[in-house]
C-alpha positions, 0 to 999 in steps of 0.5 A: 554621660554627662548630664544637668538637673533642673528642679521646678520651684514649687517642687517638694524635696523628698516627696513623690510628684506625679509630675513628669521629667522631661529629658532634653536630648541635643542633635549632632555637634551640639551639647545640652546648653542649646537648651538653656532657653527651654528650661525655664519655660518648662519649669514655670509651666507647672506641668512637670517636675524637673527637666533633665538635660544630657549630652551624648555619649562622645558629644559635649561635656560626656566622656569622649572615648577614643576613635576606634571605640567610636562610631567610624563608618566601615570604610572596607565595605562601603564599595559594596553597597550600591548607593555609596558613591564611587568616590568612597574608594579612596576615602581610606586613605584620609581615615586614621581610624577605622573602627568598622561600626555599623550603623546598627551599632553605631546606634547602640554606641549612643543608646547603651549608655543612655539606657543605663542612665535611664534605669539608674535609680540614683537618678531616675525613681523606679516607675517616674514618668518621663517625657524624652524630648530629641532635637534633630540627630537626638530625636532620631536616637530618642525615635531609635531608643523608643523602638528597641526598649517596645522590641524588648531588645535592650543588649546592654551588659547593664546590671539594670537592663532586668528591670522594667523599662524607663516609663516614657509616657511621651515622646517628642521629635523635634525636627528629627534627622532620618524621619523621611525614607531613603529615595530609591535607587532609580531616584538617586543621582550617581556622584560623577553626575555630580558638579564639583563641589558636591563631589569634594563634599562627598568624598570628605563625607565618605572619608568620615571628614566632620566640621568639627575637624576643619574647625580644629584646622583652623585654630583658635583664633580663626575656629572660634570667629567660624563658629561664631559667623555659623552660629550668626547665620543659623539663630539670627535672632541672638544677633538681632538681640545683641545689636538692640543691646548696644547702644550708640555710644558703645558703637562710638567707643568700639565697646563689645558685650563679649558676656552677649548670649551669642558670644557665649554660646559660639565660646561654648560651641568652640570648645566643644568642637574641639575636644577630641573626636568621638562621636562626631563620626555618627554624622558618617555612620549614621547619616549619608548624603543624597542627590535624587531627581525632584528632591534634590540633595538632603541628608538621611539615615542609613537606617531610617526612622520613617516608614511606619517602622517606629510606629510599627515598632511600638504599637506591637507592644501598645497593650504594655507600653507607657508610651501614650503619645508620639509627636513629631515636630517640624518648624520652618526656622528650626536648627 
């Protein structure tokens, strides 16, 4: 896995601080660069140690194993399951690669290799309390990764799964994907009551079809001016910035600033993008659209996190768990 480290100034090489780590971990199509705006904050507040900063396993800059090692829905069995729409039928005939993980195991796809990250001692100190800290798909993987080490169900082949478990004091889900519970099945709304357009999506989302395959489509030229307009529209306040930045007379010479934060940011989301699909295809295994009546449509977890089952989860084990606080955040500008 992929990962940057960033040390507080005040921080003592060599010498144990108390202070905590804080693991920052990216939602889906994104990388551990989103984050770059956080990090000096969080150092300058003087609360913690460092800040560590990772990208998942298939995802950003971390190894990108090939698709039938990666997290594809099974197709074969989406006709039995009942709150598949009818659509699904013919998604094998787009899907190259067909590698039948569960959403159970598609889970642990992403959480074995983070787990062994935590429990490496050349990285972690044995004992460091550490604060992980997820945003959408990683807060659900964080809420995912908090639940299984309190169950003391880690199945790793890990030389290090015989230790004790990563000391997570903290757990923050920021804005978490799959928090809400699925809608029952009287809720939901069947995919030929569906108009056109949710239909065609999905059947692409069925087929394991992902944005960042129509970006590839697109091709250089045209992919990165897409990401770009993407990025625009979901964190508007970089493109405010840029237009405060230029002056009238580079508007009058037609100057751009391709160095701008969001330039670089829709360069660096591009090339993500485009390397080769792995776990992007968490967004089918994982996740799955829904139209229900009174709510509308809305993406959720195939297995949810909401429910009380988190909780449930950790607090059967709350007499031996570091896990001292637990916090869900939900904003009404967030990604």
């Amino acid at each position: 896995m992929n990962l940057v480290e960033f040390h507080a100034n005040d921080a003592k090489p060599g010498l144990v601080d108390s202070r905590p780590t804080v693991i920052l971990a990216h939602g889906f199509g994104s990388g551990l660069s989103f984050f770059y705006r956080n990090v000096d904050d969080l150092l300058n507040s003087g609360k913690i140690s460092r800040v560590v900063c990772i990208d998942w396993l298939g995802m950003g800059g971390s190894a990108r194993p090939p698709c039938w090692q990666s997290p594809v829905r099974s197709i074969s069995g989406i006709n039995n399951n009942s709150s598949q729409s009818s659509s699904s039928s013919s998604a094998s005939r787009f899907s190259f690669c067909n590698s039948k993980f569960s959403p159970s195991r598609a889970i642990d796809f992403f959480l074995d290799p983070f787990d062994r990250l935590l429990r490496d001692t050349t990285i972690f100190e044995k004992d460091e309390p550490l604060w992980l800290c997820g945003h959408s798909l990683g807060g659900y993987l964080a809420g995912k990764y908090a639940m299984r080490i309190h169950d003391n169900q880690i199945t790793t082949s890990s030389k290090h799964t015989s230790a004790a478990i990563p000391n997570i004091t903290k757990l923050i889900l920021a804005s978490p994907v799959g928090f809400q519970p699925l809608p029952s099945p009287h809720e939901r709304i069947e995919s030929s009551n569906l108009n056109p357009a949710l239909r065609l999506v999905d059947a692409l989302w069925s087929a394991n079809f992902t944005p960042q395959a129509l970006v590839r489509m697109m091709g250089s030229s045209r992919g990165q001016r897409a990401v770009k307009r993407v990025l625009h529209g979901r964190i508007p306040h970089l493109a405010s910035e840029q237009q405060q930045s230029t002056t009238s007379s580079d508007l009058e010479e037609g100057i751009e600033h391709p160095s701008s934060e969001l330039d670089l940011l829709a360069q660096y989301l591009y090339h993500i993008s485009v390397a080769p699909a792995s776990g992007e295809y968490a967004m089918n295994s994982l996740l799955e659209p829904v139209a229900s009546k009174g709510i509308g449509v809305g993406v959720y977890a195939r297995e949810p996190l909401g429910g009380g089952s988190m909780v449930g989860s950790i607090s059967r084990q709350s007499s031996s768990s570091p896990l001292g606080s637990i916090k869900v955040l939900f904003g009404d500008k967030d990604w």
